[in-house]
FIKOLZA-1660 file (N, C-alpha, C; in steps of 0.1 Angstrom, whole numbers, plus 5000, padded with zeros to 4 digits):
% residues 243
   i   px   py   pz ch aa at
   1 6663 2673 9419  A  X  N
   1 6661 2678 9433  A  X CA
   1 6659 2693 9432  A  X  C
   2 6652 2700 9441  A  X  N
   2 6649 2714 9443  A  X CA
   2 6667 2720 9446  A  X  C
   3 6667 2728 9443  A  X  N
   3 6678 2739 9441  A  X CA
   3 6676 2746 9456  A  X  C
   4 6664 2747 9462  A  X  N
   4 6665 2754 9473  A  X CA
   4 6656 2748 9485  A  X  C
   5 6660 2733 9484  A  X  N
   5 6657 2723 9493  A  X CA
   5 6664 2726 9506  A  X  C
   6 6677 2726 9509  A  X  N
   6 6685 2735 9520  A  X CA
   6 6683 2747 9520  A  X  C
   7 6682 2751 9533  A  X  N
   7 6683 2766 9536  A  X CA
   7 6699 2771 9540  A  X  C
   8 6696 2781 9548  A  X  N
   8 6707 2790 9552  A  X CA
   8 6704 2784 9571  A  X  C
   9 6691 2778 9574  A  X  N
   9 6689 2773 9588  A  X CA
   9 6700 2760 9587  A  X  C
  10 6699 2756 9574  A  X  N
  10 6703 2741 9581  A  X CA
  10 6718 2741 9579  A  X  C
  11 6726 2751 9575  A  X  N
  11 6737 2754 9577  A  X CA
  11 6740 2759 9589  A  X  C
  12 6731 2763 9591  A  X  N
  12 6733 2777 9607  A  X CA
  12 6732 2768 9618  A  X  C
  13 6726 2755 9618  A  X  N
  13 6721 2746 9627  A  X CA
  13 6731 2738 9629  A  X  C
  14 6741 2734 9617  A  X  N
  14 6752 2726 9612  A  X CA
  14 6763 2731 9624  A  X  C
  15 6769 2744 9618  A  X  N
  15 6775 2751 9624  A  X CA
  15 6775 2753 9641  A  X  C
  16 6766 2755 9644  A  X  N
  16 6759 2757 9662  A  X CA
  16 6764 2742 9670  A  X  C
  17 6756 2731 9660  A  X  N
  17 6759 2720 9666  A  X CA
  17 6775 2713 9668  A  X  C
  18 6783 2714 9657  A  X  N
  18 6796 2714 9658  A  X CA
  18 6800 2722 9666  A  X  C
  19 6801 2735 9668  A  X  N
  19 6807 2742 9679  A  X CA
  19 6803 2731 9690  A  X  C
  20 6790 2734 9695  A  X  N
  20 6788 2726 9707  A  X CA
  20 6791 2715 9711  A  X  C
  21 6794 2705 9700  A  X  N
  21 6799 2692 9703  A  X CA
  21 6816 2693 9709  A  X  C
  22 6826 2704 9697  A  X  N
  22 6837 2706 9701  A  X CA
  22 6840 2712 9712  A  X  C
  23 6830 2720 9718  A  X  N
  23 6830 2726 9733  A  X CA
  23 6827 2720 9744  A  X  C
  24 6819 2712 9745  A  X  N
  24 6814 2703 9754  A  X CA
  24 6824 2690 9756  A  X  C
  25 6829 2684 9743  A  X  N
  25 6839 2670 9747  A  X CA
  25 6850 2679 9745  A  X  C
  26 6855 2688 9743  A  X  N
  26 6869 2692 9742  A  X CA
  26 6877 2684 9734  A  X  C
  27 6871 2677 9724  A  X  N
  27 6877 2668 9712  A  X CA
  27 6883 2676 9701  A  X  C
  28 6888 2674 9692  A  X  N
  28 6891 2683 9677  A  X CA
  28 6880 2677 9669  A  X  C
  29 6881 2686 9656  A  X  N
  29 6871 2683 9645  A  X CA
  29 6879 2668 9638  A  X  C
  30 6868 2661 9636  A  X  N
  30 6874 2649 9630  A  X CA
  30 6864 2644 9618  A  X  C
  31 6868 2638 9610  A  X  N
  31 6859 2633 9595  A  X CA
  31 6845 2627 9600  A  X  C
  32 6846 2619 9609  A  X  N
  32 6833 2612 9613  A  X CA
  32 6822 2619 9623  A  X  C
  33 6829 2628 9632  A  X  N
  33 6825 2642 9635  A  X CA
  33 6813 2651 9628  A  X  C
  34 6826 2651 9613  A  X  N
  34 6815 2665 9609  A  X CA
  34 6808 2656 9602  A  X  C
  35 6810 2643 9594  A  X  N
  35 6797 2633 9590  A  X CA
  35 6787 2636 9595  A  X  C
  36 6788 2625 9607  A  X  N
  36 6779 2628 9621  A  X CA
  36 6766 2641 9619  A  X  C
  37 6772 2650 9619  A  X  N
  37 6769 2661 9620  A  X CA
  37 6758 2666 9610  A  X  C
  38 6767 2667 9597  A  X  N
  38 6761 2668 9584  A  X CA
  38 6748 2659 9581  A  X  C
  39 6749 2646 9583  A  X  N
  39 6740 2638 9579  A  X CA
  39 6727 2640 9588  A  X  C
  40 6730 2647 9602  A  X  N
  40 6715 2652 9611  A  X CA
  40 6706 2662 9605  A  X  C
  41 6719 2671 9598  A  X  N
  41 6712 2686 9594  A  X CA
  41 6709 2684 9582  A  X  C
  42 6715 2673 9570  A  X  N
  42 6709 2676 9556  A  X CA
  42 6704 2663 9550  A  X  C
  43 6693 2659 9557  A  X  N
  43 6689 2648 9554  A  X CA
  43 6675 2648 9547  A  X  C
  44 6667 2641 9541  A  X  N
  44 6655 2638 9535  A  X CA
  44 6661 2637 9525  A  X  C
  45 6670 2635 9516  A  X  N
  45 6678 2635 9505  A  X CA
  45 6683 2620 9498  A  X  C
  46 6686 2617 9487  A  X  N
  46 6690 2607 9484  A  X CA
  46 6700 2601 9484  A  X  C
  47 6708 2591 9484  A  X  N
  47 6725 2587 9490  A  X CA
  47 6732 2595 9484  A  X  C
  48 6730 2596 9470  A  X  N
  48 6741 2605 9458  A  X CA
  48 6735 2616 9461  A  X  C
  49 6727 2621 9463  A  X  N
  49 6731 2636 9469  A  X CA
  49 6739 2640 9481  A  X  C
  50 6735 2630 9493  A  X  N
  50 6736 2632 9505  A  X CA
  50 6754 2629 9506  A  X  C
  51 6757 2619 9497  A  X  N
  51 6773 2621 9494  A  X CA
  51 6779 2627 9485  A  X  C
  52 6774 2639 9482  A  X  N
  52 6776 2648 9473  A  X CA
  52 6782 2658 9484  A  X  C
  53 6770 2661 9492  A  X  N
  53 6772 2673 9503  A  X CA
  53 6784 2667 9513  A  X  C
  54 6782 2658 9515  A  X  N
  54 6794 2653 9528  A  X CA
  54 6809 2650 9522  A  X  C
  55 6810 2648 9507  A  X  N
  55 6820 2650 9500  A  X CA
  55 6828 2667 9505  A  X  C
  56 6819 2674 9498  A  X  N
  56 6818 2684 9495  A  X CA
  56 6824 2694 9509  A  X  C
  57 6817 2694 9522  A  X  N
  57 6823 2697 9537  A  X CA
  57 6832 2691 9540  A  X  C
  58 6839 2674 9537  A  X  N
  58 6852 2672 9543  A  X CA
  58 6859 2673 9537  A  X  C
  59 6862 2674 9525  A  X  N
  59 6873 2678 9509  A  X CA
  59 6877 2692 9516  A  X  C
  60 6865 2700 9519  A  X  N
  60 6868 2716 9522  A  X CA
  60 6875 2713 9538  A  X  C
  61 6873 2705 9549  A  X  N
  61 6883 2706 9559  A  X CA
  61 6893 2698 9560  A  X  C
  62 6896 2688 9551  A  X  N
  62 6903 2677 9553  A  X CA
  62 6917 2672 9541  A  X  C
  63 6909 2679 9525  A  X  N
  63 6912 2673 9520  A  X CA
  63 6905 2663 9512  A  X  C
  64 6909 2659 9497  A  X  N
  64 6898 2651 9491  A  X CA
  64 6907 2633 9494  A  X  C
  65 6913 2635 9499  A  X  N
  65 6919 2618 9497  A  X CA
  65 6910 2617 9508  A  X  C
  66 6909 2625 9523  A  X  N
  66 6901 2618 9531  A  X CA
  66 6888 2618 9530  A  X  C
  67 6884 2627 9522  A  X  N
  67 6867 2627 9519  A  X CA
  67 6866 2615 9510  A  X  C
  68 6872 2606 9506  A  X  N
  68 6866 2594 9494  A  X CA
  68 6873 2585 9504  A  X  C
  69 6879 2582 9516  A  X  N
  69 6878 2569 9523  A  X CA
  69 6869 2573 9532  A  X  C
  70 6864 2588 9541  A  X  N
  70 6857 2587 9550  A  X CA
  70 6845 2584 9549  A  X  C
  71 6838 2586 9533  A  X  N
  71 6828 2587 9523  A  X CA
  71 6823 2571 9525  A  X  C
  72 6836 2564 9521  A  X  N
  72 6833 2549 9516  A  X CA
  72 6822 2542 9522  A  X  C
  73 6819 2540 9527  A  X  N
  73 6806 2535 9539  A  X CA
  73 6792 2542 9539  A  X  C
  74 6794 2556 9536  A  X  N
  74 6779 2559 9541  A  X CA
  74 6765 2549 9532  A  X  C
  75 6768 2542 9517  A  X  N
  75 6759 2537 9512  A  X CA
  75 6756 2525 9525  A  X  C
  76 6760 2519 9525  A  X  N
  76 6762 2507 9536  A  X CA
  76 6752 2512 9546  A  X  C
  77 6755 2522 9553  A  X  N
  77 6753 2527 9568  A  X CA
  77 6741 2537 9565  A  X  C
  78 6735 2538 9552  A  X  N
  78 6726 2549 9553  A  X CA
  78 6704 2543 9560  A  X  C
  79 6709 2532 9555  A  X  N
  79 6691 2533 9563  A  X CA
  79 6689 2531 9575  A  X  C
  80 6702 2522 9579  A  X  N
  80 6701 2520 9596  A  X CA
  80 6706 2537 9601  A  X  C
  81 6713 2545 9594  A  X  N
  81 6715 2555 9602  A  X CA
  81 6702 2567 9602  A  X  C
  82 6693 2565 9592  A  X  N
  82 6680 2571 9587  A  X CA
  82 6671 2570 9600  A  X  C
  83 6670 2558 9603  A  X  N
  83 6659 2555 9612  A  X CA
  83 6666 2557 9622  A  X  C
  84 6677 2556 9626  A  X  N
  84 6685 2559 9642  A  X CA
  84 6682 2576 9644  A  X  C
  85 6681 2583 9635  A  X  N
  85 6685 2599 9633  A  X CA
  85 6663 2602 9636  A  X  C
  86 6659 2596 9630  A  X  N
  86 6643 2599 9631  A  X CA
  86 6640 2595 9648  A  X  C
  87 6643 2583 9652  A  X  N
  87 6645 2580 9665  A  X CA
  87 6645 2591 9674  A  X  C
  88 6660 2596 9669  A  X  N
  88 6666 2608 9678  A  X CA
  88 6658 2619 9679  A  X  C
  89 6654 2627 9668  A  X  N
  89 6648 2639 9659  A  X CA
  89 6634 2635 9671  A  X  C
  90 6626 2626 9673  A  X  N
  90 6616 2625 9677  A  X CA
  90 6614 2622 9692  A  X  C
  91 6624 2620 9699  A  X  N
  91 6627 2617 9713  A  X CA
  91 6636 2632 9719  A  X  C
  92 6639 2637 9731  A  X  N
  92 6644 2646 9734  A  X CA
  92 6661 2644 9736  A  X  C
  93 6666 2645 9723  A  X  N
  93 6684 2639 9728  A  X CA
  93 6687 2650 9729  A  X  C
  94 6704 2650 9731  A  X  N
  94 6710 2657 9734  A  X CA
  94 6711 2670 9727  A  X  C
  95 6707 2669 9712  A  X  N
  95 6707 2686 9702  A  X CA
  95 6696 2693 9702  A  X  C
  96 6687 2688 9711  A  X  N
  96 6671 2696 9707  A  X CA
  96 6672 2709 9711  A  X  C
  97 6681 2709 9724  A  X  N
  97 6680 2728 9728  A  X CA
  97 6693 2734 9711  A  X  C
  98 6698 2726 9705  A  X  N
  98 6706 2733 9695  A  X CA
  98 6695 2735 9682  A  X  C
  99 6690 2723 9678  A  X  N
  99 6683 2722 9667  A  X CA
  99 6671 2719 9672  A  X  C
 100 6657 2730 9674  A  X  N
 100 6650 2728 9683  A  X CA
 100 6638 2721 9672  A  X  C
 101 6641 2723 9656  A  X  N
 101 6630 2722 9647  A  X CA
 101 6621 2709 9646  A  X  C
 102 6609 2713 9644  A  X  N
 102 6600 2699 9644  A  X CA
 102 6606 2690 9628  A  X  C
 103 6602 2678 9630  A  X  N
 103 6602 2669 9623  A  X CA
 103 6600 2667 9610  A  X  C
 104 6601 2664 9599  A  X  N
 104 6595 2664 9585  A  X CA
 104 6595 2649 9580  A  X  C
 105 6587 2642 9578  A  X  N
 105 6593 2628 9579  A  X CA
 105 6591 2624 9560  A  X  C
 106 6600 2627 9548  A  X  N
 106 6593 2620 9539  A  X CA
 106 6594 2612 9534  A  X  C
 107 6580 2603 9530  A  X  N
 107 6581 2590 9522  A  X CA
 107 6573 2590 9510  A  X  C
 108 6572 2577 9509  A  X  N
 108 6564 2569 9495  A  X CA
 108 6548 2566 9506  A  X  C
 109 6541 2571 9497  A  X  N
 109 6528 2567 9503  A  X CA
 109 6527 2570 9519  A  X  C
 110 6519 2559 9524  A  X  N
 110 6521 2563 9540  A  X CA
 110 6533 2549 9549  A  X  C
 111 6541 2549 9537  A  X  N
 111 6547 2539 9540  A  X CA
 111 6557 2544 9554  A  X  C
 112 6563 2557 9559  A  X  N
 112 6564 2562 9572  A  X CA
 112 6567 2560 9584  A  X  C
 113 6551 2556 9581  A  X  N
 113 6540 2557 9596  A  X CA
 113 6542 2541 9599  A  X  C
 114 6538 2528 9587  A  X  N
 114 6540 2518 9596  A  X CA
 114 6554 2514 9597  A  X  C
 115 6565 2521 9593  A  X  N
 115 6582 2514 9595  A  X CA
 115 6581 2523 9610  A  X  C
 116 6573 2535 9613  A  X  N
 116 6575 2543 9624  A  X CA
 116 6569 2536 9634  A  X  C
 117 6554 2529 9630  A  X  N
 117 6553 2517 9642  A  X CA
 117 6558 2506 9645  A  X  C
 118 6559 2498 9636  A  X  N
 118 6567 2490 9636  A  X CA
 118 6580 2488 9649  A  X  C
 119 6586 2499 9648  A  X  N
 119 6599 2501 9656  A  X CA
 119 6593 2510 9668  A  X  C
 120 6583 2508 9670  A  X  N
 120 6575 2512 9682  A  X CA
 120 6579 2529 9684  A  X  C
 121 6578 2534 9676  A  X  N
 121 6582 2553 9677  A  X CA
 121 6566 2563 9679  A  X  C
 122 6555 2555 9677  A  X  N
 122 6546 2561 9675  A  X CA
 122 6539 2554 9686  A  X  C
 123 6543 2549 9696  A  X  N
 123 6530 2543 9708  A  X CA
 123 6527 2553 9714  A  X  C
 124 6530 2563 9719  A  X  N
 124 6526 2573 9728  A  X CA
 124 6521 2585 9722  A  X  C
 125 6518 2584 9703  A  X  N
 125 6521 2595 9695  A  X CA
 125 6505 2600 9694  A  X  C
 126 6500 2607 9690  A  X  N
 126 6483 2614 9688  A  X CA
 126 6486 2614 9672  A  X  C
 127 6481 2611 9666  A  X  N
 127 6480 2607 9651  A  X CA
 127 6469 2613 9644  A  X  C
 128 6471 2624 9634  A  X  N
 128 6459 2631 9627  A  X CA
 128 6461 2629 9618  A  X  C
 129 6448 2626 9613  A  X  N
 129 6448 2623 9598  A  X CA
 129 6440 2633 9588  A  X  C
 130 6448 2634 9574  A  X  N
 130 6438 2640 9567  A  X CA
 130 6435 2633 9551  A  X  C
 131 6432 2640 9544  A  X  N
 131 6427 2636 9533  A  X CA
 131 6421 2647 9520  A  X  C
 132 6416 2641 9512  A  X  N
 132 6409 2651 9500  A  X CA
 132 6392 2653 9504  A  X  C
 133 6387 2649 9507  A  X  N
 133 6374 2650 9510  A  X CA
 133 6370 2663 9516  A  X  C
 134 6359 2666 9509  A  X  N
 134 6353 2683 9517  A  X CA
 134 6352 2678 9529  A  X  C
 135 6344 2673 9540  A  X  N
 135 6346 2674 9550  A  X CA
 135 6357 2673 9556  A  X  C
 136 6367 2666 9553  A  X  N
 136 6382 2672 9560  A  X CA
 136 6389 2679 9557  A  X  C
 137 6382 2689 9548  A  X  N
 137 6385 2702 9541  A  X CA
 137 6376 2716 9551  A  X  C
 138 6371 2714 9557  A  X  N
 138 6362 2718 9564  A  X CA
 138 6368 2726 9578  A  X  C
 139 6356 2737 9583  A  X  N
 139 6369 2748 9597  A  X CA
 139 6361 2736 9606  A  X  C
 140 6357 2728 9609  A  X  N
 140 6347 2725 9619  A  X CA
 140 6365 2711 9624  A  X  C
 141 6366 2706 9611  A  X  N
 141 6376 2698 9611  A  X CA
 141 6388 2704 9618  A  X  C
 142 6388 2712 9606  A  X  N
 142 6405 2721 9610  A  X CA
 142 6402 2728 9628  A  X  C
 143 6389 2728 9631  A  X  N
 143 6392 2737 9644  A  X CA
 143 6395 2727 9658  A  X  C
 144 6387 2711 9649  A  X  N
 144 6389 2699 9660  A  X CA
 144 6405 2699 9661  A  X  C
 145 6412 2699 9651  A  X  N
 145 6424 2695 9648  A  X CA
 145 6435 2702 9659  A  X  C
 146 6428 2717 9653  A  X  N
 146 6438 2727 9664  A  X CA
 146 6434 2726 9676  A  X  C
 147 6426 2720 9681  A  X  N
 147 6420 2720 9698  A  X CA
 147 6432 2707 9701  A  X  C
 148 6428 2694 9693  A  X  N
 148 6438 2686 9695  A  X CA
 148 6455 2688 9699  A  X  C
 149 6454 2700 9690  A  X  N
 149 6476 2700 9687  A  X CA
 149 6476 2708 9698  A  X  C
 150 6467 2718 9705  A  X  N
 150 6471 2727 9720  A  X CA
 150 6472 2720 9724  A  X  C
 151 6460 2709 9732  A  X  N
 151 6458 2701 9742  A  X CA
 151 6471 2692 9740  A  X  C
 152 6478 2687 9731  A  X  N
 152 6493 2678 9733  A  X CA
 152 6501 2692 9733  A  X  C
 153 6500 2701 9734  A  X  N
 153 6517 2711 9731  A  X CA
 153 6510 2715 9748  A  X  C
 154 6502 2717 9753  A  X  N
 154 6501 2716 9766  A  X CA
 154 6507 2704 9780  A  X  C
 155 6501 2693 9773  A  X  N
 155 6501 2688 9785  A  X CA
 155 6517 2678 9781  A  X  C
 156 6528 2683 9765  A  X  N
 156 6538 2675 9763  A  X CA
 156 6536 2664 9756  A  X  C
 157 6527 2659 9751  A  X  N
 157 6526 2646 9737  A  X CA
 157 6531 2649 9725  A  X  C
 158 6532 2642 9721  A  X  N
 158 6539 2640 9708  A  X CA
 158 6526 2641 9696  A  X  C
 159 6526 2649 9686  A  X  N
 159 6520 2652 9675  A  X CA
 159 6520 2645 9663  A  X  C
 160 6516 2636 9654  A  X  N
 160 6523 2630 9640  A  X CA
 160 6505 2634 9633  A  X  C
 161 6512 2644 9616  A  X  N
 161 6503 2648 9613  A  X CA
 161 6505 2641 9602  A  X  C
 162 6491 2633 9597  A  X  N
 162 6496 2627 9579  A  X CA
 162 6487 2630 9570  A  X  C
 163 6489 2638 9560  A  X  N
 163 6480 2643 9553  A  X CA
 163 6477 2660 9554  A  X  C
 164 6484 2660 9558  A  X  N
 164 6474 2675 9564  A  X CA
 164 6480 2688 9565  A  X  C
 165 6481 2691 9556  A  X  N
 165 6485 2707 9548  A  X CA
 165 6476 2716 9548  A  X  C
 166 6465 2716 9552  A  X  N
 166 6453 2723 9556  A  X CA
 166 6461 2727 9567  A  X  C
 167 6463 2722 9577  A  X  N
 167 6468 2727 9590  A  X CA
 167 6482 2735 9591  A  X  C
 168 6489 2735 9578  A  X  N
 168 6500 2743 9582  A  X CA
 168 6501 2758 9585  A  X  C
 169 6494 2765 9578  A  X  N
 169 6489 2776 9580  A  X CA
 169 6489 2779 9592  A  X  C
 170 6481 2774 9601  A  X  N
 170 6479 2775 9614  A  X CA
 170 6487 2773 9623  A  X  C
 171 6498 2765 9615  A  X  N
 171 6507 2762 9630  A  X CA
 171 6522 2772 9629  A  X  C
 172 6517 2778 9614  A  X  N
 172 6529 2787 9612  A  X CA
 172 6540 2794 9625  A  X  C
 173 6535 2798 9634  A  X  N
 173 6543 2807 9645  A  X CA
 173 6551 2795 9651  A  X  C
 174 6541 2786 9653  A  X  N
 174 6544 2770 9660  A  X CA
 174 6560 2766 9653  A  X  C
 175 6558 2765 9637  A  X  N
 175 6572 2759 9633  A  X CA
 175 6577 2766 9628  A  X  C
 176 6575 2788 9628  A  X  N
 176 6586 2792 9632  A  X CA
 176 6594 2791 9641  A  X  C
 177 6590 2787 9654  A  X  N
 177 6598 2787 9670  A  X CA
 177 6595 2807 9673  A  X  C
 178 6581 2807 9670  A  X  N
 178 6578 2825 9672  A  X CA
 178 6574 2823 9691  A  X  C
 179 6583 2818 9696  A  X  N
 179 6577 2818 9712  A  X CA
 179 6573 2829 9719  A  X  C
 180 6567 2834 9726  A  X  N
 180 6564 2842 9730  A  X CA
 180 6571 2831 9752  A  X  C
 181 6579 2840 9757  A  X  N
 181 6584 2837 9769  A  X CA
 181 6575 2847 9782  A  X  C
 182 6570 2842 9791  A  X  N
 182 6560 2846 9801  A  X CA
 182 6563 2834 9814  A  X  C
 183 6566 2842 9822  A  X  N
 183 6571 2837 9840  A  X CA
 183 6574 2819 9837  A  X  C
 184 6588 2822 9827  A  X  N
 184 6595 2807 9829  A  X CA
 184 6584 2798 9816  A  X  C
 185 6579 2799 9809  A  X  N
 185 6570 2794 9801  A  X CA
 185 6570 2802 9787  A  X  C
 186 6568 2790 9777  A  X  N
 186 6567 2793 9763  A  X CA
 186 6553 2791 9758  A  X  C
 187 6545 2807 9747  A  X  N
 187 6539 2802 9744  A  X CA
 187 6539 2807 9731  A  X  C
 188 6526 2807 9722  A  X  N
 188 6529 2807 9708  A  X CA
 188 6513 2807 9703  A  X  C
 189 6509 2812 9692  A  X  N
 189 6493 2815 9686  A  X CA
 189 6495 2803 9677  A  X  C
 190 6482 2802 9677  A  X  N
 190 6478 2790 9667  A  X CA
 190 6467 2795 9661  A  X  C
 191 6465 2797 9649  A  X  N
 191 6455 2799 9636  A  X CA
 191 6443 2791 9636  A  X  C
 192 6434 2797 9639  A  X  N
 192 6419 2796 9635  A  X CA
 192 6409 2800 9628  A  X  C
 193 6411 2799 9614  A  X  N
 193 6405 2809 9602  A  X CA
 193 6410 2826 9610  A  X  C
 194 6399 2830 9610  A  X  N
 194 6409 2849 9615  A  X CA
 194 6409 2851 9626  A  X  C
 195 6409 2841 9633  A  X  N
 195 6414 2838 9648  A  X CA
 195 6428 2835 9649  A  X  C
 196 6433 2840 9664  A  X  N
 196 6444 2837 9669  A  X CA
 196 6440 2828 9683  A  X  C
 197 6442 2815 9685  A  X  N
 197 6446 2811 9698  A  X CA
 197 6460 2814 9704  A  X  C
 198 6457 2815 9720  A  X  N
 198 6471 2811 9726  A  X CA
 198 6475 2801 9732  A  X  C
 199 6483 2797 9733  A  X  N
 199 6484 2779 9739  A  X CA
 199 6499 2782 9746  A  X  C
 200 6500 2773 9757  A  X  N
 200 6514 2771 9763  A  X CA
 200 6520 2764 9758  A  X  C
 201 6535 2759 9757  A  X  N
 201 6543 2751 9747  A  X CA
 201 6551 2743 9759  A  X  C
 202 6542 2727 9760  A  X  N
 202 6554 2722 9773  A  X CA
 202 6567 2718 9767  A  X  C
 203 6575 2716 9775  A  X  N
 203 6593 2716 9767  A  X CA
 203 6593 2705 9762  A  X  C
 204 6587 2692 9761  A  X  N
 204 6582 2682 9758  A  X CA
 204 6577 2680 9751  A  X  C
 205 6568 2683 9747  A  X  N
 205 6555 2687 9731  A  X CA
 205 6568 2680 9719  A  X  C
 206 6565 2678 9712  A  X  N
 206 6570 2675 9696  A  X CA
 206 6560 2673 9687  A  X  C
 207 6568 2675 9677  A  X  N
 207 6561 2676 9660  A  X CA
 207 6566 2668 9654  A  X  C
 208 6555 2661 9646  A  X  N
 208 6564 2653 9632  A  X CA
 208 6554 2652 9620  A  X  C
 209 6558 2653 9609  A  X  N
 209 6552 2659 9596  A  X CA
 209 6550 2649 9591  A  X  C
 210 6546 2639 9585  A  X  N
 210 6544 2628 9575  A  X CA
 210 6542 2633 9564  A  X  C
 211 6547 2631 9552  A  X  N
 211 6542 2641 9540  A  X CA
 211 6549 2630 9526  A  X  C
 212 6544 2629 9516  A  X  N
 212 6549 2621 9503  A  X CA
 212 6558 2632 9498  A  X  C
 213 6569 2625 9493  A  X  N
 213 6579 2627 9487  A  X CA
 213 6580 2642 9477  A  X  C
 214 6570 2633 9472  A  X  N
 214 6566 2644 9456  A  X CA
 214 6560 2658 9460  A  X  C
 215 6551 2659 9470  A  X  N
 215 6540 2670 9473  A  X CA
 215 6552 2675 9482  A  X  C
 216 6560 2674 9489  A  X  N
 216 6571 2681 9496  A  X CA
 216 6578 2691 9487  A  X  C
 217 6585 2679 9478  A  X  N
 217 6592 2687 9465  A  X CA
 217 6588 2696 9456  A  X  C
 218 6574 2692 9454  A  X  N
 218 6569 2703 9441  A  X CA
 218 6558 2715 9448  A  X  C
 219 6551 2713 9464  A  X  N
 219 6542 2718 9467  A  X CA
 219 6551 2723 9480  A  X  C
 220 6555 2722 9486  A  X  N
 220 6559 2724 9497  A  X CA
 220 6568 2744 9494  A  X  C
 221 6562 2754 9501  A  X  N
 221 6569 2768 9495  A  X CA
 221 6586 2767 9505  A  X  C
 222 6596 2776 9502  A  X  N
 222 6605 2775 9503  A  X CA
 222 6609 2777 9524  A  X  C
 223 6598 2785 9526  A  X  N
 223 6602 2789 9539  A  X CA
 223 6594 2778 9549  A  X  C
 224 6582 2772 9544  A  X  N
 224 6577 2761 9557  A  X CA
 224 6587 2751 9553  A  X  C
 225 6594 2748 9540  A  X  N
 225 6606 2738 9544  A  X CA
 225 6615 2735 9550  A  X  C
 226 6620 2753 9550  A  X  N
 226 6631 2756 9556  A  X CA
 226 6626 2753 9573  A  X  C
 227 6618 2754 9576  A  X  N
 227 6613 2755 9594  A  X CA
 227 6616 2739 9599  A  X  C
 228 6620 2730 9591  A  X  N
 228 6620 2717 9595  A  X CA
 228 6634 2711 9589  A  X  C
 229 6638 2699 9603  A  X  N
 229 6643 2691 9600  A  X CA
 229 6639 2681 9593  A  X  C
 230 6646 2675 9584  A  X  N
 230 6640 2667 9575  A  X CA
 230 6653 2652 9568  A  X  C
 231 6640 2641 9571  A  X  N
 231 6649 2628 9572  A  X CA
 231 6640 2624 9562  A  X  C
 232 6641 2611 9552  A  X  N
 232 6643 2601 9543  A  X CA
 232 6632 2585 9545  A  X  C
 233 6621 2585 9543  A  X  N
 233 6622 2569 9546  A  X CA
 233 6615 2561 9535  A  X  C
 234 6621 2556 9526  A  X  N
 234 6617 2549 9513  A  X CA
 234 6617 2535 9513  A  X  C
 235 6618 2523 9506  A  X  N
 235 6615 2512 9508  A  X CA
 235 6634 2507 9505  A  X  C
 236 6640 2513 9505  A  X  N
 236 6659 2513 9504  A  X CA
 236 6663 2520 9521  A  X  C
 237 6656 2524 9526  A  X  N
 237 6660 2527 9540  A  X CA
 237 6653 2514 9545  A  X  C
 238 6643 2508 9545  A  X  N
 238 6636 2496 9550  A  X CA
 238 6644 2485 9547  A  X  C
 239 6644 2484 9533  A  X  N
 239 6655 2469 9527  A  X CA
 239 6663 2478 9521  A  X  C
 240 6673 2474 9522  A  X  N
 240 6688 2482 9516  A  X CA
 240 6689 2472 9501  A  X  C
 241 6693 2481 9493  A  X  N
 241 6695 2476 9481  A  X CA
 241 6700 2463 9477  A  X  C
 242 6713 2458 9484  A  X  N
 242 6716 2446 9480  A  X CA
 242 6713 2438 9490  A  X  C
 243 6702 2439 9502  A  X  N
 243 6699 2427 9512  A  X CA
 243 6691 2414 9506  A  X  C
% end
């Protein structure tokens, strides 16, 4: 695994959202709590890492006797809680004004997209696709593409991009969260070769990245990773190991 797969966001995100949860229910911090928690902000990871880290935060508030029974379950509970958390990440719940970041979805092939239809997450979604081919290497492409992502960050659709790293470039400001605020309204430049568009951002709009596993890990630079939430979907989140 990358050494600098987490950022200092998804700690900062961690942190924010805990506060908030303990502010809002007026509950105490409790083991399943900061689970909870941890598992939203550091996911796309594999079980033994992912219980490495959740080890790791409840030993430090708890104690290690309760971090190895709180621990005990997550293998069990991890692909149903994978796709519950993508669900969430992709729908407007209750953390989006905390963790406002768009989506990172990685898998095996485009294997993704049909567990993402499947469970009907993608009916209402605008779906771009890309590829290796010079023509979808092309500004004529990339400029349809960016006409497409205003027109849904306008009118509030949902975005699922697969393939398409040509376009990140452009949406840079987009999944910094660089908003520019004007009479009650958010908006934000979008990249067109040495062009700047401006586009309005409805509160509604979402992002979700489709991307293979491997081209994340070894291609993906340190700061567009850090710009995203990032969840898991492999063929062990689909069929769990011993089903």
């Amino acid at each position: 695994e990358r050494q600098d797969f987490f950022g200092l966001r998804d700690l900062y995100v961690t942190v924010r959202m805990l506060a908030a949860r303990l502010r809002d229910t007026d509950e105490d911090l409790s083991p399943q709590l900061l689970i909870n928690v941890i598992r939203k902000n550091f996911g796309g990871v594999t079980m033994a890492i992912l219980d490495n880290i959740v080890r790791m935060f409840v030993t430090r508030c708890f104690g290690e006797a309760t971090a190895v029974l709180a621990c005990s379950d997550l293998a069990a509970t991890m692909g149903a809680n994978e796709l519950r958390l993508v669900q969430e990440q992709m729908t407007l719940g209750p953390d989006r004004s905390i963790d406002g970041r768009y989506l990172l979805v990685m898998t095996e092939g485009h294997l993704a997209k049909g567990v993402l239809e499947n469970q009907g997450m993608l009916t209402d979604a605008v779906v771009l696709y890309g590829s290796s081919f010079q023509q979808d290497q092309s500004l004529d492409t990339l400029s349809r593409n960016v006409h497409t992502i205003k027109s849904c960050m306008q009118f509030g659709r949902m975005v699922v991009l697969l393939d398409l790293s040509t376009l990140y470039e452009s949406l840079y400001d987009l999944l910094n969260m660089s908003f520019n605020y004007s009479n009650g309204h958010r908006w934000v430049e979008l990249g067109l070769g040495t062009e700047r568009v401006g586009c309005q951002v409805h509160p509604e709009f979402r992002l979700v990245v489709i991307a293979d596993t491997n081209e994340v890990k070894n291609l993906f630079p340190i700061p567009l990773l850090n710009r995203f939430s990032k969840r898991l979907i492999t063929l062990d989140t689909v069929v769990p190991p011993d089903a």
